[in-house]
Every structure is written in C-alpha cells, then in structure tokens.
C-alpha positions in Angstrom: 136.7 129.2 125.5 136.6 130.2 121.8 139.1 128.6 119.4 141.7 130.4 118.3 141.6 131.0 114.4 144.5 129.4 112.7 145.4 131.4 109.3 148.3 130.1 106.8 149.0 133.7 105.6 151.5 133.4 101.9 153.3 136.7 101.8 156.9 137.1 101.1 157.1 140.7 102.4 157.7 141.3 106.3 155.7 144.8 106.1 152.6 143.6 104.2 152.4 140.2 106.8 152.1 142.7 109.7 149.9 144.8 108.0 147.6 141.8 107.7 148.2 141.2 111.4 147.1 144.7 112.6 143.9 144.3 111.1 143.4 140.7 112.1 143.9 142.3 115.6 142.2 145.5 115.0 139.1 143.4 113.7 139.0 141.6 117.1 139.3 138.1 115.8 141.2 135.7 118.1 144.0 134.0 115.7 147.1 132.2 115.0 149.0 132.9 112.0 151.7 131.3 110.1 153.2 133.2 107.7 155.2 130.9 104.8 156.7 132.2 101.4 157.3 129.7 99.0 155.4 126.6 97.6 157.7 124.0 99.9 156.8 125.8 103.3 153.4 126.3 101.7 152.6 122.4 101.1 154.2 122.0 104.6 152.1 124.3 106.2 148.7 122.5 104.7 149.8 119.3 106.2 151.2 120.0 109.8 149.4 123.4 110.7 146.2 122.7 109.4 144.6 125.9 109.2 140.9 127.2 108.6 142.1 129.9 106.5 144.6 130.9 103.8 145.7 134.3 103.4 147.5 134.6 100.0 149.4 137.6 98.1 148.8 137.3 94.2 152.2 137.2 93.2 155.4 135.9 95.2 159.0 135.6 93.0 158.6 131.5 92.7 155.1 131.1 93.4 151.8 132.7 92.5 147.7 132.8 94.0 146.5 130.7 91.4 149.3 127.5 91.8 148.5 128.0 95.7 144.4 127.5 95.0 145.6 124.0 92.8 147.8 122.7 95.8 144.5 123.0 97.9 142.2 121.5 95.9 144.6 118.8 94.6 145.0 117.9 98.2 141.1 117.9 98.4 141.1 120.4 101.1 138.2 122.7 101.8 139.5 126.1 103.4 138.5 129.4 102.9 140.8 131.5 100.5 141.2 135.3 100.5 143.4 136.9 98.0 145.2 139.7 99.6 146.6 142.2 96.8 148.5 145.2 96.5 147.2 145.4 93.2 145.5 142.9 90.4 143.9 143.5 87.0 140.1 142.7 86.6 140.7 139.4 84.6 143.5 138.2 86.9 140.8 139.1 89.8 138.5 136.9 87.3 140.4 134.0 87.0 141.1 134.0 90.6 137.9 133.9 91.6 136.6 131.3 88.9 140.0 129.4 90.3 138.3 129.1 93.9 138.7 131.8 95.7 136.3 133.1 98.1 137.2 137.0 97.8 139.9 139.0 97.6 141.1 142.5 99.1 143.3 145.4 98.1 146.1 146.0 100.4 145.3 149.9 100.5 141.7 148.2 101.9 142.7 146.1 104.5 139.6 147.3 106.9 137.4 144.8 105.1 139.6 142.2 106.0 138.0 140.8 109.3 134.4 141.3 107.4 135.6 139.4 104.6 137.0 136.8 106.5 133.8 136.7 108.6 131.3 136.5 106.0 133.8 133.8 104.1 133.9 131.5 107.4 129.9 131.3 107.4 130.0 130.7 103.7 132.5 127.8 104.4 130.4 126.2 107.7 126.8 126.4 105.8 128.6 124.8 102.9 129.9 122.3 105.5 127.4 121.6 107.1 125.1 121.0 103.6 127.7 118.8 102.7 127.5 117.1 105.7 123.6 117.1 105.6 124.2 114.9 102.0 126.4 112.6 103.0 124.3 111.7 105.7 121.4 110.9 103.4 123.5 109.2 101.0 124.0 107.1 104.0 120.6 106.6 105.4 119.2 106.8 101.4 122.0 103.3 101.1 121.0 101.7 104.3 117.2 102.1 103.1 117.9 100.7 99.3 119.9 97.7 101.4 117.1 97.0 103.9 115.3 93.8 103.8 111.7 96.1 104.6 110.2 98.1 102.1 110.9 101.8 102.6 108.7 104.4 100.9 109.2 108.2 100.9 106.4 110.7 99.9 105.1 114.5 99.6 102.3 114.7 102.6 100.5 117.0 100.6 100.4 115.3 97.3 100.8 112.3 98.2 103.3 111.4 95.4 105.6 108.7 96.6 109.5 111.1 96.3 111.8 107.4 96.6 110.7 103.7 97.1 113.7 101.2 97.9 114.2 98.1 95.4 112.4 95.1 98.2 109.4 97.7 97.9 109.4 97.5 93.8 110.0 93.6 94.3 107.1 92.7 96.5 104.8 95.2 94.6 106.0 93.8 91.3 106.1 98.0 89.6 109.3 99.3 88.0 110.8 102.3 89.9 109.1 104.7 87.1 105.4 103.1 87.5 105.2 103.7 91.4 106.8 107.3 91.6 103.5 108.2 89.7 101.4 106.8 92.7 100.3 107.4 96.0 100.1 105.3 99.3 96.4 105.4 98.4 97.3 102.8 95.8 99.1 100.5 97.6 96.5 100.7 100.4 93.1 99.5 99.2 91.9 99.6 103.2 92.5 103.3 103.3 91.0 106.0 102.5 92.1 109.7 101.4 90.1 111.4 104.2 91.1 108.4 106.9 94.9 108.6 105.3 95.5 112.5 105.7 93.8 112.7 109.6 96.3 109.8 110.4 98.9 112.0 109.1 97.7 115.3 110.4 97.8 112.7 113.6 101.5 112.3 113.6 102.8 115.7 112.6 100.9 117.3 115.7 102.2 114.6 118.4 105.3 114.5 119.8 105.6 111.0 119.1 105.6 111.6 115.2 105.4 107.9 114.5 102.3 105.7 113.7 102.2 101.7 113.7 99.2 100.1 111.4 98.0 96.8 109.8 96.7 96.9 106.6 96.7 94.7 103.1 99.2 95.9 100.8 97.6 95.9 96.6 100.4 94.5 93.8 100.0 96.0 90.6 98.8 92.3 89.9 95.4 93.0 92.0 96.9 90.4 94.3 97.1 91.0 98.2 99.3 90.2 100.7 99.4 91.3 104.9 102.2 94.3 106.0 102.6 96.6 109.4 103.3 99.6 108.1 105.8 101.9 110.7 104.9 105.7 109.6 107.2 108.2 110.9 107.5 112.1 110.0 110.6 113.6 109.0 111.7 117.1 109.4 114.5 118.0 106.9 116.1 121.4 105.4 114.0 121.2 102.5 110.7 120.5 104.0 108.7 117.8 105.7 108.6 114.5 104.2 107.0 110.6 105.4 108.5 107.8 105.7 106.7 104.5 105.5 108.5 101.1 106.7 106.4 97.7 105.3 107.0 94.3 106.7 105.4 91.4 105.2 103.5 89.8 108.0 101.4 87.4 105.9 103.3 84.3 107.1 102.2 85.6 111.0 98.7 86.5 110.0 98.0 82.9 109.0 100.1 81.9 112.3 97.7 84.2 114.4 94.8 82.7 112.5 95.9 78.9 112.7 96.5 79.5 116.3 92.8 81.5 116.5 91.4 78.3 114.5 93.1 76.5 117.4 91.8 78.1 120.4 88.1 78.0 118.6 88.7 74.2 118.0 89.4 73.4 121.8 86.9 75.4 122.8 84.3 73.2 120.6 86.1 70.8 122.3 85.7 71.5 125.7 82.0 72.1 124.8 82.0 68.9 123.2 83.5 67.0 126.4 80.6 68.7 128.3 78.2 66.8 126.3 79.9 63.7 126.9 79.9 64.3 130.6 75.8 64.6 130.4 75.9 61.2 128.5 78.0 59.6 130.9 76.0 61.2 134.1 72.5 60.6 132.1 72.2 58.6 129.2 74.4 55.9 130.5 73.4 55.9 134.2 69.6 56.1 133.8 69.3 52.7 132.0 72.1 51.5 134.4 70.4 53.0 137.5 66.9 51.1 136.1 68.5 47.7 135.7 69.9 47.5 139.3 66.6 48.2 140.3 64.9 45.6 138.2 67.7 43.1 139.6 66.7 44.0 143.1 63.5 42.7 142.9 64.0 39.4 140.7 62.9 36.6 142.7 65.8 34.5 141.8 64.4 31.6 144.3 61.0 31.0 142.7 59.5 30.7 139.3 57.7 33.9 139.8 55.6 35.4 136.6 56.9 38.3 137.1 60.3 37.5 136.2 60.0 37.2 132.4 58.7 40.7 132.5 61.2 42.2 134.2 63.7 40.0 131.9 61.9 42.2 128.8 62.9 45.2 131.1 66.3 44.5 131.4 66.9 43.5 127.9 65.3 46.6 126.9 67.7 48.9 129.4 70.4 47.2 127.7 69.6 47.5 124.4 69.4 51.2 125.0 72.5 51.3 126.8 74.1 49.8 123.9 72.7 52.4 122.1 74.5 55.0 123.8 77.3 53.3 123.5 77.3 53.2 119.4 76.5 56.8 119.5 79.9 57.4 121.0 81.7 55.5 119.0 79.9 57.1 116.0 81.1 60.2 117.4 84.2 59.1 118.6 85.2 57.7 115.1 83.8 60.6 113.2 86.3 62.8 115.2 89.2 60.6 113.9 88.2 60.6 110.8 89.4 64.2 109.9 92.8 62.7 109.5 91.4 60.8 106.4 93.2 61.6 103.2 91.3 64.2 100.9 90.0 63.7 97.3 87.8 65.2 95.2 84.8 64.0 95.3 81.6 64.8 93.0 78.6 66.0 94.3 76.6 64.2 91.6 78.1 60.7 92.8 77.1 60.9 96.6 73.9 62.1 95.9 73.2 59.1 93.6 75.1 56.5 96.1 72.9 58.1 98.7 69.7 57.4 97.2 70.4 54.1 96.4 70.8 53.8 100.5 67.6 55.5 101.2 65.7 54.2 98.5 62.6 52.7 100.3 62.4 56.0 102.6 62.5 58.0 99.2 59.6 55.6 97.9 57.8 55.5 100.5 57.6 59.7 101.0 57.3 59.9 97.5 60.0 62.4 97.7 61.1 64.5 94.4 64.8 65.0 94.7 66.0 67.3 92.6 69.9 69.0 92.4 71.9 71.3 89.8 75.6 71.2 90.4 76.9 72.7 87.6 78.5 75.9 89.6 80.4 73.5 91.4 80.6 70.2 90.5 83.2 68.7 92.9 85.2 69.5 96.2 88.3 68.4 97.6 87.8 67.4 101.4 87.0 64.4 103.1 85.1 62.1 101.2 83.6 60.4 104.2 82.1 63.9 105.8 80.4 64.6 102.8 78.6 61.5 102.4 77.6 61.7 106.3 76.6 65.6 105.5 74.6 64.9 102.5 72.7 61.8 103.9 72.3 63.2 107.5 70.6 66.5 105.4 68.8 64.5 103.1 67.6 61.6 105.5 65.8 64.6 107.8 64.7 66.4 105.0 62.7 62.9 104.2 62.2 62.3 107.8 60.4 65.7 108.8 58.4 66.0 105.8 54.4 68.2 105.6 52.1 65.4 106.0 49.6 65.9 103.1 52.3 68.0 101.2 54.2 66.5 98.4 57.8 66.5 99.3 60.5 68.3 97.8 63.8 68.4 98.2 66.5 70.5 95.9 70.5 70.2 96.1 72.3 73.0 94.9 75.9 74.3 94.6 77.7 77.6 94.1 80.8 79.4 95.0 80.9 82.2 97.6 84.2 83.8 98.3 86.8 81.2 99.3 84.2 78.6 99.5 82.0 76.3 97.8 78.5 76.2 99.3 75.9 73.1 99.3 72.0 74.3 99.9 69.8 71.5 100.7 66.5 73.2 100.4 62.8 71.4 101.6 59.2 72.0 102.0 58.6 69.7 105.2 57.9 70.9 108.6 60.8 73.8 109.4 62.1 74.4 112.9 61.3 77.0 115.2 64.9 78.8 115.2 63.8 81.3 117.4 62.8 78.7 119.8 65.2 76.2 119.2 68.2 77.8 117.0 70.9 77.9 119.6 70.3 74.3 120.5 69.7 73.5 117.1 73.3 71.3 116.4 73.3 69.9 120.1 73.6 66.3 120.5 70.7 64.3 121.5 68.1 67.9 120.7 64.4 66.8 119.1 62.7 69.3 118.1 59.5 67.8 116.8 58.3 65.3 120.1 58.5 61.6 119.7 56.3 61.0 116.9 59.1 60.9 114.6 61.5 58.5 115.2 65.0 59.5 115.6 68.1 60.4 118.0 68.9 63.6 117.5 72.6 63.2 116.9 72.5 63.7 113.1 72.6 67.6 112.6 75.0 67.4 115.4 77.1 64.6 113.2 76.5 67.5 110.1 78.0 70.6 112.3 81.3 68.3 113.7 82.6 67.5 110.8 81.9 71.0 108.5 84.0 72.9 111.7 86.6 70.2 111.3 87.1 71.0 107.8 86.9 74.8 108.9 83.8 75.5 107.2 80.6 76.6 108.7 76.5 75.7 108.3 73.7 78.0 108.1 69.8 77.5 108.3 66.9 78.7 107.3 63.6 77.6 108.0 60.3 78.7 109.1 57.5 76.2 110.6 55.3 74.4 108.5 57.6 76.1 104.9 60.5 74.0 105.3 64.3 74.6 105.5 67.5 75.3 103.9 70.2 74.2 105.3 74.1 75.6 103.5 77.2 74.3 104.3 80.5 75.9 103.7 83.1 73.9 102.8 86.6 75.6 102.4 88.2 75.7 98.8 91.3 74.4 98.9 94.0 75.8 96.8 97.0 73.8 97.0 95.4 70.1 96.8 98.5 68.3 96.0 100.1 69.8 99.3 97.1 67.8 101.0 97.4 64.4 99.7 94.9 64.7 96.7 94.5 61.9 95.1 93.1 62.7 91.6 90.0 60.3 91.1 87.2 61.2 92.1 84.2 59.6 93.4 
C-alpha cells in the first residue's frame, strides 16, 4: 500500500486551504494535510507531524514565506517547499527562491500544483539519495584511510591511481602528491601493461569481479618487499573504478621458504639415512661377514701355518671396519658442526693454511696454485666447512691430476646475486658427468677405478656442508680438460644477529 503524503500546508485563510485540497485531490495524490497559521503551530507541526512537504502562503498577518524557509533550515530539515501565492512581485519571487524554495504557484494556477509537487518530490529523493550515496563513501573512504592494509583506487583506463590510503604511502615511502601521478604499473615491477589490463578485462566480465594475486611490491627507494594484492571492481554513479587491497606477506614468504628449506633438508636427510643403511648392510657387514669366516677355520688346537695368515686377514678386515667406522663419525661430526658459531673468515688464510697441510702432495705434483680474491675477499659462515671445502676441492684437484700434464689449479671469487661464489678450476683428468653426474656427490662413488687411492667420501663431505649453509655446488668438467667446481655460499646480511665474531681468520 502506498504511503500516504503528509503536507504541513501554512495558510491563514479557510477558502484558499480547500482550494489547495481540491487540487491535491483532483491531482490524485494520496495525502494528509495539516493546515497551521502561525509560527507557534508552525514549529509544532515540524516536530510532531513530520511531514514530506510544506505548503506555504507568502504572507500571513504575524508570519511570512521567508521566516517559515529559516525555521526549516535552522532545524536542519530537508523538506520540499512550495510557495503558494495569490500574488508576489518578481524579486520577492527571487528572494524566495534564492531563500530555498523549491517552486512556487499562483493561486489563480493551482492545476500545476500536483505537477509541481511531483517533479519537487523527485528533486528531493535524487538529492537524497546523492546525499546518501556521499555519506556512505565518506564512510567506506574513512574505514579505508583507517585500515591497517594498503588501499589503492584507480581509473581502469588510465591507469592513474584516483586515492591511496596513508599505510599505502608509508610502506611505499611517496607523499600523497608523488603516487597520484603513478600507475599500479609502478608499484608492480612483475607486471606488465598488456598482462595488467587482460587481468582487468578478466574481472569486469566475470561475475565474480574480484581477483587474488602475489606479486613484489617496488618503494620509491628501488627496494622490494612481498604483498597479495585483493583486486575488486566497483560499479559506482560516476563510473567504474578498481580497488586494490595490499597485505604485506614478506614475514610469511620467508615462513613458506624456511619451512620449504625444511622439508628440502629432511628430505636430504632421509636420503642421507639411506646411505647409512647401505653402510650398515654392506660396508660394515662384509668385513664382519669375512672375519667370522676366517674364525671358523682357525685351528685354535694346533700350531698350524696357516694361522698367522689368516691372523693378517683378520687384522686387515678390521682395520677396514675401523675404517668405516671413522667415516661415520667424520660424517656424523660434520653434521653437528653446523651449529658452530660463524665468523668471517678470509679466503686468502685457508688457502695458505691448506697448503702448508698438503705441502708434500703439492711438491710432489708440482702443482701451480694460483687464486685472485680480490671480488670477495672474505665470507661469514662456518669456518670449519670452508676449510673442509677448500682442502676436499683442492686435495682432488691434486689427486686426479693429467699424468704428463703440468698441473694447474686456480681459486677464484666473485659475487653472484645474494651469494659469494668460490671457482676451483683444474686441468687434471675431468669426470664424465654425463656418466657419472647424478652420482657425482654420493658417498663412497669412484669415478676413476682403483688406481688412485682414495674413499670417495670427500665431494660428498663438500656437498653436506654447502646445503647446510643453504648454498649450492655446481661442476663443470669434461674428461681429460679438467674441472671447475663453484660453490655458493649464502651472503649473510645481518652477521651480528648470527653470532659474528669480528676477527677473522
């Protein structure tokens, strides 16, 4: 059912009021009128009736059209106002209107009254509802400068960012000025413009109309730092506009990485135990196996001959079972000793530390060692890995040299990225990587037959303890042109954090 029209009509004569009423009526408009004469009953009216229009004569004995528009907008009330005349001079008309009034009509007219008050009514509700429309922004435009994320607005054909919240202007370090000459272009160095505008083309055709995204979010400082982004279309009176929400995520990026570092470590781990297992079930139990079976057949009754030979047997089973044994604990106890303290330590010193230890292996090669450090002439990690990188690296290098070829080895440093990388680089025999590269850092793996003494446990020693420090080795070699072997290790940026010590070694 429609609501009746409520009308506060000021007239202090009985036959104009009816008049009114008859064309109220005649104009089919459903009403209830209240007809009041004097300022009192006027004010009264305003406050108890409440009505959505005002009908008001020009001039009443007491009380006048222009004291009546005041009253309503001291009172801060918005309700339509018709002045209803017998008759009015042009500038009284004037000064009504510029007074507030939303028309007025001659009493020998009163046919346009229903129009009027029609057409003034849809004024009133558009103006409303604009108001309305405002205030609601002003809201939503004070919960976004409040909000802890950064909110951006901007034109989705230009591109210009139209309103960006203070936490955005904080974590991109610009002044409010500065950024409402940019784009989202700017703040998004992963994006772009083609990639950008399908995403939004994306959104305004879906019914969803809302787009989560990572990306790395640029300061004005060059620096960079991780955000979701929420991007949402918004239809509004004056055209279509985007909203972007940021969230700074960098703190659960490096929580998602940690944790990836995590699940990479056990699974070295687990790969790790597996090679235990086979020296449990091989290494240990073949010489084991071999000395119960030399002690099966010792004649322990007789001086027999053959017992001091199968004496040599079993001390030699045993010597290699103790062996083994010293290869797990040099395993064991390089493991552990990633909880070391770091330091910096120079690159210069180990080297020279390191050939005093492998001096009559250098001499005896005739090896030329050569290095150039001066890209990066220290690191801060574990002094103990890098001593058992170099000399592991170097010791081979010297090991598997070109018979007939003079042997060189060069030691070089550089940064790469967020890293500082050592090259050891030789002209000896190279490995088959094709052949062998998978197995190439597996414990106990020869890859030259057993003319050349060794274990095969160093390179595996060299790729432990670079993954502990969460760096990473690459090779190059080719057979019979040597081999280069780099190792990443990890700059670190905040060494005091990690118990740095400052002398160096």
């Amino acid at each position: 059912m429609k609501k009746k029209l409520k009308v506060l009509h000021l007239e202090d004569v009985d036959a104009d009021a009816e008049l009114v009423e008859r064309a109220l009526l005649k104009g089919g408009l459903q009403f209830e009128i209240l007809v009041v004469d004097n300022k009192i009953d006027f004010i009264k009216a305003l406050e108890e009736f409440l009505p959505d229009l005002i009908l008001c004569d020009h001039s009443l004995p007491s009380f006048n059209s222009i004291e009546a528009i005041t009253i309503v907008k001291e009172m801060k009330l918005h309700i339509p106002f018709i002045l209803v005349t017998a008759t009015i001079s042009e500038e009284s008309a004037i000064d009504v209107m510029l007074g507030g009034a939303d028309d007025y009509i001659l009493k020998d007219r009163m046919a346009r009254l229903p129009n009027s008050i029609e057409r003034v009514l849809e004024k009133h509700r558009l103006e409303n509802e604009q108001k309305q429309s405002e205030k609601e922004r002003e809201r939503l435009l004070d919960i976004i400068q409040k909000s802890l994320n950064e909110i951006f607005m901007f034109n989705p054909e230009t591109l210009l960012f139209e309103y960006v919240n203070d936490e955005a202007l904080k974590h991109l370090r610009y002044t409010k000025e500065e950024i409402l000459k940019l784009t989202p272009l700017d703040i998004y160095p992963d994006l772009n413009e083609k990639t950008f505008r399908e995403m939004l083309s994306a959104i305004e055709h879906s019914a969803v109309m809302k787009k989560i995204f990572e990306t790395s979010h640029l300061r004005k400082d060059k620096t960079h730092y991780d955000a979701e982004v929420h991007l949402q279309l918004i239809e509004q009176e004056t055209g279509k506009t985007f909203l972007a929400m940021s969230m700074d995520i960098t703190q659960r990026k490096k929580a998602e990485r940690e944790t990836l570092q995590l699940v990479n470590s056990l699974q070295s781990k687990n790969k790790e135990l597996g090679q235990f297992a086979y020296i449990v079930s091989h290494n240990l139990r073949a010489p084991i196996a071999k000395i119960l079976g030399i002690a099966s057949v010792f004649d322990t009754g007789n001086e027999n001959p053959s017992n001091t030979e199968l004496l040599e047997c079993i001390v030699q089973e045993v010597t290699n079972l103790d062996n083994v044994v010293v290869d797990i604990n040099t395993i064991i106890s390089t493991r552990d000793s990633i909880n070391d303290k770091i330091d910096y330590v120079y690159f210069d010193a180990k080297l020279k530390l390191i050939e005093q230890v492998l001096k009559n292996q250098i001499t005896e090669s005739k090896a030329a060692i050569t290095s150039d450090f001066k890209n990066s002439e220290r690191v801060l990690t574990v002094k103990s890995y890098l001593y058992s990188i170099m000399f592991n690296l170097l010791s081979n290098a010297i090991k598997y040299r070109l018979p007939g070829v003079p042997l060189n080895i060069h030691l070089q440093t550089e940064r790469v990225a967020d890293f500082i990388c050592l090259s050891v680089k030789d002209n000896g025999m190279g490995i088959d990587l094709k052949k062998y590269g998978e197995k190439l850092f597996g414990l106990y793996k020869r890859f030259h037959g057993n003319a050349i003494e060794g274990k095969g446990i160093g390179l595996n020693l060299v790729k432990m303890q670079v993954d502990s420090l969460g760096g990473k080795v690459e090779v190059e070699s080719n057979i019979n042109h040597g081999s280069t072997f780099k190792v990443y290790f990890p700059i670190i940026q905040n060494g005091d954090d990690k118990n740095k010590q400052g002398a160096a070694d």
